[in-house]
N, C-alpha and C positions, 0 to 999 in steps of 0.2 A: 494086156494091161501091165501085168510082172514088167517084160521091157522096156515098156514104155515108162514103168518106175525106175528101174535103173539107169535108164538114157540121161532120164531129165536131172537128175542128182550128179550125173558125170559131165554134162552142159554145162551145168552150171558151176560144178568145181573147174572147168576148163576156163569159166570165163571168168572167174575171179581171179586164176592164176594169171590168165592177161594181160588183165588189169593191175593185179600189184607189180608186175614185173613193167607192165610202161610205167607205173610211177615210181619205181625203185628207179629207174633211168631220170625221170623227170627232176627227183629228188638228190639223187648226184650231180646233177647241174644244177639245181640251188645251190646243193652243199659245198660245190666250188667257188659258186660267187659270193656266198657269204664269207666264209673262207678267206677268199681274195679281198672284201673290203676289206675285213677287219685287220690282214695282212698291210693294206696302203693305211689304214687309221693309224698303226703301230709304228710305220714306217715314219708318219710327221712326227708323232710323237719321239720318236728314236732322234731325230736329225734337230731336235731342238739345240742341243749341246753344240752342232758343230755347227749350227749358225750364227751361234754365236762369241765363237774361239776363231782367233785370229793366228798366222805363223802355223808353226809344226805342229803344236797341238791340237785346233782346228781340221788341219789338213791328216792328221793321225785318226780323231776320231771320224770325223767326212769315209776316209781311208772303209775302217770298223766299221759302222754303219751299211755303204756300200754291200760291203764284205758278205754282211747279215743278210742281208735285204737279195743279194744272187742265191745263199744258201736256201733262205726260206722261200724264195720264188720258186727255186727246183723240186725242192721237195711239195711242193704245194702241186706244181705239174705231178710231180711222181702218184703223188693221191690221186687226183683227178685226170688219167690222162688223156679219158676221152671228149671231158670239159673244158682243158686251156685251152685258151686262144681259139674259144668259137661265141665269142660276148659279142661278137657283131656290135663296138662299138664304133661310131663314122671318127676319122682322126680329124686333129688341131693343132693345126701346121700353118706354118705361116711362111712365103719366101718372099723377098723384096721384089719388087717389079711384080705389079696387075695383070700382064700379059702371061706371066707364067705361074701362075699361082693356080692351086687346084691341080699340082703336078701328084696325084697321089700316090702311085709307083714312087717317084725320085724319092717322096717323103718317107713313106713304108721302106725303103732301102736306104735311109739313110737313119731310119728309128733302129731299126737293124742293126747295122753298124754301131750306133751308140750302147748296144747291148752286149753286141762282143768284146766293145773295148770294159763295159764294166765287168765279163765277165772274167777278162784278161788282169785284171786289178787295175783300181782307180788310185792313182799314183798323180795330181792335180803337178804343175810344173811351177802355177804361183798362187798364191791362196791369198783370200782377204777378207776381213767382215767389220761389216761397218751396218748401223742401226737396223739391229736385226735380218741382215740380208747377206749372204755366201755368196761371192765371185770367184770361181775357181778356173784358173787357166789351164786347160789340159794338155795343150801341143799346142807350139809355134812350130809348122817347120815348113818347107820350101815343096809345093805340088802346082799342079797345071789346073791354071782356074778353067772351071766348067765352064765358062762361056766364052770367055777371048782365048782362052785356052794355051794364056801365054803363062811366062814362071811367076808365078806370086807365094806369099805367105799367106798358109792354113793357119786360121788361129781359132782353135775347137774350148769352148767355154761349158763352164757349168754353170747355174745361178739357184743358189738353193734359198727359201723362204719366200716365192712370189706370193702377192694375194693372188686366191681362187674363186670365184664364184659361179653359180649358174643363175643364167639369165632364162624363165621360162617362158615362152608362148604361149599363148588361149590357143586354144583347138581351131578356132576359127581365123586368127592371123594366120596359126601356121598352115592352116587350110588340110590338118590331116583329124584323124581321130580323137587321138592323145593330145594334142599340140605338140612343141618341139622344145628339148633345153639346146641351150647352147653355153660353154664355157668360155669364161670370160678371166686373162688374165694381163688385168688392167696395168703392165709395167711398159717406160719407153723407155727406150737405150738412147737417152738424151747425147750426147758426146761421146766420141773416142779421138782421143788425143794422144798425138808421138812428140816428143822432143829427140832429138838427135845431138848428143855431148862427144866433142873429139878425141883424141888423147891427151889434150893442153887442157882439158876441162871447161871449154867454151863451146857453147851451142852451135852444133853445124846447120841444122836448119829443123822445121816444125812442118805438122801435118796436123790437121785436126779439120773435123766434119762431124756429121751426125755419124751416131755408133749403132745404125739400122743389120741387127746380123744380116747376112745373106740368105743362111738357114735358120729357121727356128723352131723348136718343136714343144710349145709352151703348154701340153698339155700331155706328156708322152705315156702316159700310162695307158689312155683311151687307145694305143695302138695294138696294144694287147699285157701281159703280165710280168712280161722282162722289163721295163722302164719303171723307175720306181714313182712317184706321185713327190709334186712339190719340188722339180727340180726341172727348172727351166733348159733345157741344151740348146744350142746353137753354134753358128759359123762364122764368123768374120774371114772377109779373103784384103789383103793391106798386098800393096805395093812393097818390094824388096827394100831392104833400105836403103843407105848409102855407104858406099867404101868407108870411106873417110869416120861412118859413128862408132865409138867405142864402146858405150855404153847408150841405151836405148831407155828414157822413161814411159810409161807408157799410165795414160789417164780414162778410165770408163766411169760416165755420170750415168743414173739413172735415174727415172720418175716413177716409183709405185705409186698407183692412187689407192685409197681406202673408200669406202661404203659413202662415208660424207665427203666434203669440200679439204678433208686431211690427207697431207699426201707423205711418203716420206721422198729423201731426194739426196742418196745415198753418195759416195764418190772415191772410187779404189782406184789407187797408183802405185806404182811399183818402177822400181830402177834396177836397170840388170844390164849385168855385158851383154856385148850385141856380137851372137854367135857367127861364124862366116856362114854360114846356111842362109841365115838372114840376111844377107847381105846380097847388093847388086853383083854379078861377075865383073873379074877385071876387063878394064873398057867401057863399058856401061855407064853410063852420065847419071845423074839424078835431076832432072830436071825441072821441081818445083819445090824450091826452098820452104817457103811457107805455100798452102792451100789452106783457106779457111770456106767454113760453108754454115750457115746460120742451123743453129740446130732446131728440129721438131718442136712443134706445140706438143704438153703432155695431151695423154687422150682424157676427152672429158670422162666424169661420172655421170652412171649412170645409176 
C-alpha cells in the first residue's frame, strides 16, 4: 500500500507536467497570432500618412513605414520561431486568364519575391495618391514575359489603402463545419493608358486598354507574415515602346467599391523620359499607333 501511495502522487505529478507543457506549446502559438494581428492592426494604422502624401514625402514615409513593418516582422519571427508561418492560411491570388488561375506555387513564389524586394528596401520609382489611395510604381524594366516569353516591359506596382472585407459562409453553403470566410477586395484596375511624345513634343502614338495586372496578390499577408496587410502588389507586362518616344505618360484609373452603391474612382499619371531599356531595339517597328479596348465593368457590391 506505502507504494502504491508513492506511485500514484508521482502519476499524477507526471501528468500534470504533460499537460502544462502541451499547453505552454499550445499558448505560444496563440501568443504568435495575437502578436501577429495586432502587428497587421498597427501596420494600417502606420501607413495612414503615406496614403495620403503625394511626391517624395509620400514616397519617404511609404519608404519608413516599410522599413518598420520588415524590422517588426523579424523580430516577431525571432519571438516565435517555431510559430511563423505555420497559420495555415489558404492564399488570395489573383492572375489574369481562368485557364491558369489557382497557380498556387507561381503565386507563393512570387509572394516571395515581393518580400525580398521589401526586405532589400522599398525605394517606389513613381509615387502618387489620390483620394485616399497609394499607387506606387516600383520597377519598369525590360524581362522575358512568362508566357510568349518574348522581350517585354515588367512593371511591379504597389497599391496602398484598398477596401478589405470578409465575406462569410453558413456552414451549410460552404458544406464544411465552420463555414468558410473568404476575402474580398472589391478594387478594378479600370484603365492603363500610354501616350508616347517625341523630341518635337508631338505625340507619336497611344496605347491604352483595361489595366487587368497580369499578377495580383490582393491579399498578401494570408501568405504568411513577411507581406504586410493593406497593400495591394502586382504586375503589369506592356509591350516595348517605341524608338522614336522621348518621354512616355503613363495613366492608371481605378474603381474601389465601398460596403454601399459609393465607389471611389481614383486616377494617377505620371510623365517621365522614356529610358532606352524601355524602349523597342534598333530595327524593330512599333506597330500599332493607337490600340484601344473598352475597359471592365466595375465589380458589383456585395
Amino acid at each position: 500500500m506505502k507504494a502504491l501511495r508513492v506511485v500514484l502522487p508521482l502519476a499524477l505529478a507526471a501528468a500534470v507536467l504533460v499537460f502544462a507543457l502541451s499547453r505552454r506549446g499550445g499558448g505560444g502559438g496563440q501568443g504568435y497570432l495575437l502578436e501577429r494581428q495586432a502587428l497587421q492592426r498597427e501596420m494600417l494604422e502606420r501607413s495612414a500618412v503615406a496614403r495620403g502624401l503625394a511626391g517624395g514625402p509620400g514616397a519617404e514615409e511609404a519608404r519608413e513605414v516599410v522599413r518598420w513593418w520588415v524590422d517588426a516582422s523579424a523580430a516577431l519571427r525571432n519571438r516565435h520561431p517555431s510559430a511563423a508561418g505555420k497559420d495555415g492560411a489558404a492564399p488570395a491570388a489573383e492572375k489574369r486568364g481562368d485557364d491558369r488561375k489557382g497557380d498556387e506555387a507561381e503565386f507563393r513564389a512570387y509572394a516571395q519575391e515581393r518580400a525580398e524586394a521589401l526586405r532589400a528596401g522599398y525605394q517606389p520609382l513613381l509615387s502618387a495618391s489620390e483620394q485616399g489611395l497609394r499607387l506606387d510604381l516600383l520597377a519598369i524594366r525590360a524581362a522575358e514575359h512568362p508566357q510568349s516569353h518574348a522581350r517585354a516591359l515588367r512593371v511591379d506596382f504597389a497599391l496602398w489603402g484598398a477596401p478589405r472585407r470578409v465575406d462569410r459562409e453558413s456552414a451549410a453553403s460552404a458544406g464544411t463545419a465552420r463555414g468558410q470566410a473568404r476575402v474580398v477586395v472589391p478594387v478594378a484596375f479600370r484603365q492603363l493608358a500610354l501616350r508616347f511624345v517625341d523630341a518635337a513634343g508631338k505625340t507619336y502614338g497611344e496605347s491604352s486598354g483595361p489595366g487587368d495586372p497580369y499578377l495580383a496578390l490582393r491579399d498578401p499577408d494570408r501568405f504568411g507574415d513577411a507581406l504586410p496587410p493593406g497593400i495591394v502588389f502586382g504586375t503589369w507586362w506592356l509591350d516595348p515602346f517605341p524608338r522614336e518616344a522621348a518621354r512616355v505618360e503613363l495613366t492608371v484609373a481605378l474603381q474601389a467599391q465601398g460596403t454601399s452603391s459609393a465607389s471611389l474612382s481614383p486616377t494617377f499619371r505620371w510623365e517621365v523620359p522614356a529610358q532606352e531599356e524601355w524602349k523597342l531595339r534598333p530595327g524593330e517597328a512599333f506597330h500599332a499607333e493607337t490600340r484601344e479596348a473598352p475597359p471592365e465593368a466595375a465589380p458589383a457590391a456585395r
